[in-house]
C-alpha positions as CSV (number, residue, x, y, z in Angstrom):
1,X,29.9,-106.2,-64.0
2,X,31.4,-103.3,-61.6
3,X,32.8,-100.0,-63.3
4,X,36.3,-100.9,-62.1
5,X,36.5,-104.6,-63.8
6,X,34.6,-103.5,-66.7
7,X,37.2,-100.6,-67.8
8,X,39.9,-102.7,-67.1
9,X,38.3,-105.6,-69.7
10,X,37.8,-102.4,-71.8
11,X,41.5,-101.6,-71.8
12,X,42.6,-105.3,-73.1
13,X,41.2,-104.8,-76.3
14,X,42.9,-103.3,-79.6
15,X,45.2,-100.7,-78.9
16,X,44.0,-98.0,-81.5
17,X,46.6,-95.4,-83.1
18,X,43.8,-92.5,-81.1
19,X,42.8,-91.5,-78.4
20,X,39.3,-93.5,-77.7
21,X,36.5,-91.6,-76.1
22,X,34.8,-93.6,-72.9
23,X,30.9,-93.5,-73.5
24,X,28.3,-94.1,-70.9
25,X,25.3,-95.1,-72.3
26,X,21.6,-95.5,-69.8
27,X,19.0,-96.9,-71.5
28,X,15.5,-95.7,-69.7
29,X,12.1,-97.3,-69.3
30,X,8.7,-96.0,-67.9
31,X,8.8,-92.7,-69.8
32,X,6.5,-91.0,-72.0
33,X,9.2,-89.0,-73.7
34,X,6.4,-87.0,-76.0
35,X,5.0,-85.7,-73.1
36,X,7.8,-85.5,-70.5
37,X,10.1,-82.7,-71.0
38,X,13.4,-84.1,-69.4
39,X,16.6,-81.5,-70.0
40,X,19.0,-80.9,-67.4
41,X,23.0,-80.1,-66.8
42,X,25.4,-82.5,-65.5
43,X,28.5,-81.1,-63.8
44,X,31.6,-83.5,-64.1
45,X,34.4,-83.2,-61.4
46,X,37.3,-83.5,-64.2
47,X,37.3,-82.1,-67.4
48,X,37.1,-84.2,-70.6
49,X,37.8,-81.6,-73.6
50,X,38.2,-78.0,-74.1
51,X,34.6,-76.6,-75.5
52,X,34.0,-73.6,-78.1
53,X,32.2,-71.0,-76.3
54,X,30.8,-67.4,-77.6
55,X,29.0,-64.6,-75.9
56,X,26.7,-62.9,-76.8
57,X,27.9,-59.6,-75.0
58,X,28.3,-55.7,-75.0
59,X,32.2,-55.5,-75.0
60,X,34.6,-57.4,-76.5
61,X,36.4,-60.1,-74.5
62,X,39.9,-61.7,-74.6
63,X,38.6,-64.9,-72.8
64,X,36.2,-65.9,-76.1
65,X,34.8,-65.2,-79.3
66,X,32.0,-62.7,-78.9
67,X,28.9,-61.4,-80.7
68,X,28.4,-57.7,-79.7
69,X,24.7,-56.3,-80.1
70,X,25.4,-54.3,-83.7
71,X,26.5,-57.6,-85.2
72,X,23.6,-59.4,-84.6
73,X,21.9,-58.2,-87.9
74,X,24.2,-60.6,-90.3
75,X,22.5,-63.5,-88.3
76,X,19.1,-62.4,-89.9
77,X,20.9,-64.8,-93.0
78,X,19.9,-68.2,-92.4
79,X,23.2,-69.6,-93.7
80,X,25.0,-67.7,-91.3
81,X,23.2,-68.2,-88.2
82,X,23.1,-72.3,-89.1
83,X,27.0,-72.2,-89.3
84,X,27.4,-69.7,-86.2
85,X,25.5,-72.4,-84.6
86,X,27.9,-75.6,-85.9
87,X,31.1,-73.5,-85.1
88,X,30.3,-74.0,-81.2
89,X,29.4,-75.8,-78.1
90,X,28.3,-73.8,-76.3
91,X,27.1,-70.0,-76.2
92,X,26.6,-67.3,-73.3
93,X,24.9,-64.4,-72.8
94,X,24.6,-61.3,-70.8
95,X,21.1,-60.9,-69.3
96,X,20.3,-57.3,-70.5
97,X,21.0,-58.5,-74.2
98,X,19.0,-62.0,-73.8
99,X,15.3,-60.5,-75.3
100,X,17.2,-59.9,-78.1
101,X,19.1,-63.0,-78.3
102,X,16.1,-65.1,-77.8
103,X,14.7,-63.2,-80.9
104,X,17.5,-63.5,-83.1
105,X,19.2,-66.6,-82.2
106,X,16.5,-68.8,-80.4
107,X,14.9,-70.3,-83.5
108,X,18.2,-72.4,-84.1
109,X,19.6,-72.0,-80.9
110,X,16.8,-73.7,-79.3
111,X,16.2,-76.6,-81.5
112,X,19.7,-77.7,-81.0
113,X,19.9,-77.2,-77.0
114,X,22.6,-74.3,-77.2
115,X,20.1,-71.6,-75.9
116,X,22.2,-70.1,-73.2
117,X,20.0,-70.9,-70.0
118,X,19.8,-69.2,-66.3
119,X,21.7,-73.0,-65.6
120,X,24.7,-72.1,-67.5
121,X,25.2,-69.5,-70.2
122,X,23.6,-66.1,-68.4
123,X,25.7,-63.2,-67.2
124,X,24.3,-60.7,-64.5
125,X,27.6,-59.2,-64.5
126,X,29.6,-58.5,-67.4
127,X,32.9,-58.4,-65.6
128,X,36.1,-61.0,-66.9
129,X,36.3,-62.8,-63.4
130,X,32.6,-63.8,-64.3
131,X,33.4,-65.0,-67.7
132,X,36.4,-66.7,-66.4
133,X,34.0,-68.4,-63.7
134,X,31.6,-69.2,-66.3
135,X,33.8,-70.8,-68.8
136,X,35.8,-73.0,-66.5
137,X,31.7,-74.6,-65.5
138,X,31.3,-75.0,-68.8
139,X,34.4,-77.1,-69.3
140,X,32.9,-79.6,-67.0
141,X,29.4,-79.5,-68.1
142,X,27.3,-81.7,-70.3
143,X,23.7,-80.6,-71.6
144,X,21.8,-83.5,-71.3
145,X,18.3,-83.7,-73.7
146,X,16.2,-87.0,-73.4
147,X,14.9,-87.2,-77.0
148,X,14.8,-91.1,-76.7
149,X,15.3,-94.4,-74.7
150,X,18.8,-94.2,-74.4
151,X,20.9,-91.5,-73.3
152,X,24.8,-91.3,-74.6
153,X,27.1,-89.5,-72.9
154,X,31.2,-89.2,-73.4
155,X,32.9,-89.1,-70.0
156,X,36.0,-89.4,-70.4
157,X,39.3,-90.4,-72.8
158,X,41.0,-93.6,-72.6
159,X,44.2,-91.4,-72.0
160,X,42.6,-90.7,-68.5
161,X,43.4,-92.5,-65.7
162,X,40.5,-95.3,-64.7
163,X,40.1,-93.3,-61.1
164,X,39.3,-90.2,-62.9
165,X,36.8,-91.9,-65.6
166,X,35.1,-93.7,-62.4
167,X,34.0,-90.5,-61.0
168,X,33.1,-89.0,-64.0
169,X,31.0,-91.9,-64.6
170,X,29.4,-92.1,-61.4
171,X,28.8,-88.8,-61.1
172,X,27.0,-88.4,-64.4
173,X,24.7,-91.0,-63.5
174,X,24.3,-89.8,-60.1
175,X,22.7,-86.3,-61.8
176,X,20.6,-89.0,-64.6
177,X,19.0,-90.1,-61.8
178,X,18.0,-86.9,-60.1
179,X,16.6,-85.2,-63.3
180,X,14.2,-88.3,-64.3
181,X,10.8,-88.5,-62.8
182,X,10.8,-91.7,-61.0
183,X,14.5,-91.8,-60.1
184,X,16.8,-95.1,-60.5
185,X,12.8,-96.9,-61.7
186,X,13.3,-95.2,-64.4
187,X,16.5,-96.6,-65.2
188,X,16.6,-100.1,-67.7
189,X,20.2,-100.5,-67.7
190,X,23.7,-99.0,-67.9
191,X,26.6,-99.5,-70.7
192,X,30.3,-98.8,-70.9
193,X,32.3,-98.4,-74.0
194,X,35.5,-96.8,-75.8
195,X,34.7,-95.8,-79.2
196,X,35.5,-99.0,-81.2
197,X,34.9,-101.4,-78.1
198,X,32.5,-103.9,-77.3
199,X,29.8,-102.7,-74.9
200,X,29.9,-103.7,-71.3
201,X,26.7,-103.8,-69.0
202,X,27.2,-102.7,-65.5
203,X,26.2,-102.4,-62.1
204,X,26.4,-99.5,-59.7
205,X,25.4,-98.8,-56.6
């Protein structure tokens, strides 16, 4: 079914009393996920939700929680450093302090794909115009980690207008396709959804 038809069946089901979230769902084929290494950043062009972000940084910054160098220590306690990790979505980091991030924070960090990353998440430049730059890419980014056959992805709100969730969608898949190894090949099929909808199959282009 085309994008356009399916969210419009979508939006003829149960009204709920929330706001739904729209999922895209690609289930893949032809990959040997234990030995491919597929993780990658999709940029949306409109924003879905407001992310918690925290920087790892020398100074203090009114744009963000931070984490300044002389505070790291606490994080030695693994309680502490499990719930820093759950309190966010993402986390930044200026270059000159990363070493030291990677050693404190990388053991958790990693494992749960919040590692701040020369993609998104490292400053050069410690300046506010750079965090304000940085944080507004984050608000349209989603880290994308192929652990398994099927990749879910939430692109959008019911709330949001079916022009907007279109673009979204298509641009989302759009960046799928570039990160995997044998392009759209690698692609089995595509699903739409709101939260406590049906899944649609559809087509694009």
């Amino acid at each position: 079914m085309e994008l356009k038809s399916a969210l419009e069946q979508l939006r003829k089901e149960k009204k709920r009393k929330f706001s739904q979230s729209v999922d895209l769902i690609v289930n893949l084929k032809g990959l040997d996920l234990k030995r491919e290494n597929i993780n990658f950043i999709i940029t949306l062009p409109h924003k879905i939700k407001d992310k918690k972000v925290c920087g790892f940084l020398d100074k203090k910054s009114d744009l963000l929680d931070v984490i300044s160098k002389s505070e790291f220590l606490k994080y030695k306690d693994k309680k502490q450093l499990k719930n820093l990790v759950k309190s966010y979505d993402f986390f930044i980091a200026s270059v000159s302090l990363m070493p030291t991030v990677a050693t404190t924070f990388g053991k958790v960090l990693g494992p749960a794909g919040k590692m701040p990353s020369p993609q998104l998440g490292i400053l050069t430049q410690e300046t506010e115009d750079n965090i304000k730059q940085i944080l507004e890419k984050i608000s349209h980014s989603i880290k994308v980690r192929v652990k398994e056959v099927s990749i879910k992805l939430n692109i959008g709100k019911d709330l949001m207008p079916d022009s907007l969730i279109i673009e979204n969608v298509k641009e989302a898949y759009k960046g799928i396709v570039n990160a995997l190894p044998k392009k759209k090949e690698n692609i089995r099929s595509l699903i739409i959804k709101f939260t406590m909808t049906k899944p649609i199959k559809i087509e694009l282009s």
